[in-house]
C-alpha positions in Angstrom: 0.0 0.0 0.0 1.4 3.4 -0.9 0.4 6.8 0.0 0.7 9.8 -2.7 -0.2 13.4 -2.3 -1.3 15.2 -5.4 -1.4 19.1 -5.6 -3.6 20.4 -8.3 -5.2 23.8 -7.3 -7.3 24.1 -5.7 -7.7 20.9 -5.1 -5.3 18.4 -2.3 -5.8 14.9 -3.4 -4.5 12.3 -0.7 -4.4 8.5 -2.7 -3.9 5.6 -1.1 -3.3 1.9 -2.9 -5.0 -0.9 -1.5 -4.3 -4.6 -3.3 -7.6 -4.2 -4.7 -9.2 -1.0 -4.6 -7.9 2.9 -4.5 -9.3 5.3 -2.0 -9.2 9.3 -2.5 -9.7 11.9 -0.2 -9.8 15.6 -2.0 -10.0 18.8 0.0 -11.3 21.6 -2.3 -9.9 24.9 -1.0 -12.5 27.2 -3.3 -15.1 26.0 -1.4 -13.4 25.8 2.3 -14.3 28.2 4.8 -11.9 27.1 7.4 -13.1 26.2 10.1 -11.6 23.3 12.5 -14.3 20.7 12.1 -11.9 18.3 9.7 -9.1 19.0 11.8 -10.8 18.0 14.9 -12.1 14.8 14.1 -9.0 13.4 12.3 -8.2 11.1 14.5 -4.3 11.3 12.9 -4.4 14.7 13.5 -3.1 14.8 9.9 -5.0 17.9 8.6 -3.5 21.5 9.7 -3.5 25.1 8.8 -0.3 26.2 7.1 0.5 29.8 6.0 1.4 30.6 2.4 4.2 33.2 0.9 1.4 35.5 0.0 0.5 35.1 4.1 -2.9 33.6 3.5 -3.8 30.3 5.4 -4.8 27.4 3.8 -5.3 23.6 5.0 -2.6 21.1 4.8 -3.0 17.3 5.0 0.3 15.1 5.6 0.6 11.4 4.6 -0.3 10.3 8.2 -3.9 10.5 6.7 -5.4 7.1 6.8 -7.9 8.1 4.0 -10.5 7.0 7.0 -13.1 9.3 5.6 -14.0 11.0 9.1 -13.9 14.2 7.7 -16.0 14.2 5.5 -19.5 14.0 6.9 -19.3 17.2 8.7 -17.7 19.2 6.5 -20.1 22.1 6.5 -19.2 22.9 2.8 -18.7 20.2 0.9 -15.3 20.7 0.7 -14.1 17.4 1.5 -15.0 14.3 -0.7 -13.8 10.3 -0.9 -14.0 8.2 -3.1 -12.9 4.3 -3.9 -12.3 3.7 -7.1 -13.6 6.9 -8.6 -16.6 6.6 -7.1 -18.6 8.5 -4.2 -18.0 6.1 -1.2 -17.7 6.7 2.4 -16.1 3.8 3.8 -16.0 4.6 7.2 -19.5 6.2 7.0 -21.2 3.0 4.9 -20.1 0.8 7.8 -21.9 2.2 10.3 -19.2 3.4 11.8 -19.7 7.3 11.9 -22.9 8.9 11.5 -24.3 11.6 9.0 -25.7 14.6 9.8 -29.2 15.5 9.1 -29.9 16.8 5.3 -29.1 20.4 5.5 -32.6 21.7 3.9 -35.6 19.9 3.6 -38.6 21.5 1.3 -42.1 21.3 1.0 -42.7 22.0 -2.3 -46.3 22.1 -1.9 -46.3 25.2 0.1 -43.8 26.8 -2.3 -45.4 29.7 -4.6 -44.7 30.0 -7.6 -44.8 34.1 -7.3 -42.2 33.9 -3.8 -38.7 34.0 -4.5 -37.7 35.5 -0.5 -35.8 32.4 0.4 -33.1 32.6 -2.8 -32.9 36.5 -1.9 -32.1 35.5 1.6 -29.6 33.1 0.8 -26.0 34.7 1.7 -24.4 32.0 -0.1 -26.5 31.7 -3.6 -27.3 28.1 -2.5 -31.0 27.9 -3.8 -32.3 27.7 -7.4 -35.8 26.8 -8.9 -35.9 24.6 -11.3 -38.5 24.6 -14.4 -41.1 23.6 -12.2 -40.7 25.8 -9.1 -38.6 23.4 -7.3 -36.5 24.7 -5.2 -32.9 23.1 -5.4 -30.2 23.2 -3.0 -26.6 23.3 -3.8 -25.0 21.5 -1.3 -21.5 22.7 -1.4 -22.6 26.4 -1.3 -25.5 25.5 1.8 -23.7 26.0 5.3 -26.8 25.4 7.4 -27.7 28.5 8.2 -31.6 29.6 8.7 -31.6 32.6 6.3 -33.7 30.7 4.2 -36.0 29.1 7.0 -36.9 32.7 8.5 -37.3 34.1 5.0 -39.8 31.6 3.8 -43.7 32.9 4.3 -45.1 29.8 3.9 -43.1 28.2 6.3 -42.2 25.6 3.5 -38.3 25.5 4.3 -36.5 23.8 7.2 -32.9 23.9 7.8 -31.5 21.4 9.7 -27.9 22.5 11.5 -25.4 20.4 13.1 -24.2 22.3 16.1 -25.9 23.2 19.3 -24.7 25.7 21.4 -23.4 29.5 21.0 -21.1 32.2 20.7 -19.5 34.6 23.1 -17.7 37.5 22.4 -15.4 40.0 24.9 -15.6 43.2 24.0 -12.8 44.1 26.1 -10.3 42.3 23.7 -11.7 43.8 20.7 -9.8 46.3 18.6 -11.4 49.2 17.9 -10.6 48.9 14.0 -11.0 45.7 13.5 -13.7 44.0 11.9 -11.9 40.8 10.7 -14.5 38.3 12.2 -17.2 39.8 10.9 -15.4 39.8 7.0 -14.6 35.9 7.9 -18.1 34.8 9.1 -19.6 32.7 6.3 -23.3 33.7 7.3 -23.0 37.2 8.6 -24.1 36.6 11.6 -21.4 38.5 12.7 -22.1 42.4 12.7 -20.6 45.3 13.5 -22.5 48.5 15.3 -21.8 51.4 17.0 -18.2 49.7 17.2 -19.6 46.6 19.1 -19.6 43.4 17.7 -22.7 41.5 17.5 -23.7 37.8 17.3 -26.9 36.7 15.3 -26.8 33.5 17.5 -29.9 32.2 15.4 -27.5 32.2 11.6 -24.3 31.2 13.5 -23.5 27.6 12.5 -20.9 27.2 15.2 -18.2 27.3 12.5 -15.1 28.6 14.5 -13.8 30.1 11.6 -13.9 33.7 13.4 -12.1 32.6 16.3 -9.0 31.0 14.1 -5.8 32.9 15.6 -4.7 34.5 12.3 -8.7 36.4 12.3 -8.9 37.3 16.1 -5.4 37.7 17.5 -6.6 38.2 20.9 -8.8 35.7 21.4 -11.9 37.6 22.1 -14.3 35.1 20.6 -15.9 32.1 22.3 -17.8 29.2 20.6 -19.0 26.4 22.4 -20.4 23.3 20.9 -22.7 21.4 23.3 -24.1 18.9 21.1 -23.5 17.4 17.6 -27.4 16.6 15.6 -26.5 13.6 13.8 -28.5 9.6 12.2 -27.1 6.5 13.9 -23.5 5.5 14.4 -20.9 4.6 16.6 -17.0 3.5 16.1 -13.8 4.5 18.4 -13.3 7.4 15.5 -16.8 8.6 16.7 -16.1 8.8 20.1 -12.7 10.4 19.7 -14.2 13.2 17.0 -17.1 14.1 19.6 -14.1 14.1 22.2 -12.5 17.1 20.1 -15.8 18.6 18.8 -17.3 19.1 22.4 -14.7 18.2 25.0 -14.8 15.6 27.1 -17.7 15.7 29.5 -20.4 16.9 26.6 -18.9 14.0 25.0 -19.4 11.8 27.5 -23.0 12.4 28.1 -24.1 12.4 24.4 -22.1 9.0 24.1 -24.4 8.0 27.2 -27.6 9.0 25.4 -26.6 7.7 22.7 -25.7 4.2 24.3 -29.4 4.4 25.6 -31.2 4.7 22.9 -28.4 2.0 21.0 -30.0 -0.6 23.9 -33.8 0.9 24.0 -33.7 -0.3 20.5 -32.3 -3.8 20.8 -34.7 -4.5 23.8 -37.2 -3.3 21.6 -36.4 -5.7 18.4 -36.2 -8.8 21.2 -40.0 -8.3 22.0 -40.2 -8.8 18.4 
């Protein structure tokens, strides 16, 4: 088995020979928004922010990466793919071994008019199109989860489904009185400022942590705290140890619990039947 690293902008391609099949992981920088989601759940710790000559910051993968495919499930954009043998395959995910997110929007296009075009305006990210027939069609690379879309909608025909719980903190104290670099990072804008304070839109924040990135907020004034992940059914050691880095040890611990629970409600359940 032999490992190769491939760089063909903007793409990272990570390739690893098996006697049988080929596995690729590709990290797509155009549509990262660096956050530290795929660098917390590596369990190889093999994904890392490196600065470029022209001083921006881009993601780095070394050949410690096991091509386990933990990263990409909740990659909030998409930018993160595997494959075996050219095709779309999670094997780590397809095993039951880590679990997906919820789909990020969910439609009902019966309650969709055909005159009502407020969740595409909404968007921030030009994820939504309609198709021929008034569908309404969601890019998922461009869709981060955010509610813009949700809170838009007048029919109440859109739900977004996030991954994170929790919320965002920020001390003013640390702030700089020019700066406004979180709120030029922020993916969603739900970071604002006015009357030289920052403010959170807690309600669009998808718990990114792209705003509080060292090389963006230099004096650490910004706070997110994860307190649960929203995920479908599965469990493996890489599980546990993502959650670990996601939500720190003691929130991990209890949703493993709950989850455990539910993991036994169900096979009681099933030996009734």
């Amino acid at each position: 088995m032999s490992t190769r690293i491939v760089e063909e902008p903007p793409l990272t391609i990570v390739e690893k020979r098996f006697y049988v099949n080929i596995i690729r992981l590709t990290i797509d920088r155009s549509k990262c928004i660096f956050c530290d989601v795929c660098m917390r759940v590596c369990p190889k710790n093999a994904i890392r922010p490196v600065r470029r000559g022209d001083g921006s910051i881009a993601l780095s993968i070394s050949d410690e990466c096991s091509l386990c495919g933990a990263c990409e499930p909740l990659c909030p954009s998409g930018a993160i793919t595997v494959t075996v043998d050219g095709k779309r395959l999670n094997p780590i995910v397809s095993a039951g071994g880590f679990p997906l997110p919820f789909p990020k929007v969910e439609v009902d296009q019966s309650k969709c008019r055909e005159d009502c075009y407020e969740c595409l305006k909404a968007c921030p990210r030009g994820a939504l199109t309609i198709d021929s027939k008034h569908n309404i069609m969601v890019e998922e690379s461009k869709c981060l989860r955010c509610p813009w879309c949700e809170d838009a909608c007048p029919e109440k025909a859109i739900r977004v489904n996030p991954i994170f719980e929790g919320w965002v903190s920020v001390d003013e104290s640390k702030c700089e009185e020019k700066c406004e670099a979180c709120v030029e990072i922020c993916p969603t804008k739900a970071l604002t400022k006015e009357n030289g304070r920052i403010r959170v839109d807690q309600r669009h924040c998808i718990l990114c942590n792209a705003c509080t990135r060292v090389e963006v907020c230099r004096n650490n004034a910004i706070t997110v705290v994860r307190r649960r992940v929203l995920h479908r059914e599965g469990f493996s050691a890489v599980w546990a140890n993502a959650l670990k880095n996601l939500l720190g040890e003691r929130l991990a611990a209890k949703e493993l619990d709950a989850e455990s629970r539910i993991r036994l409600s169900k096979l009681v359940e099933e030996a009734k039947l």
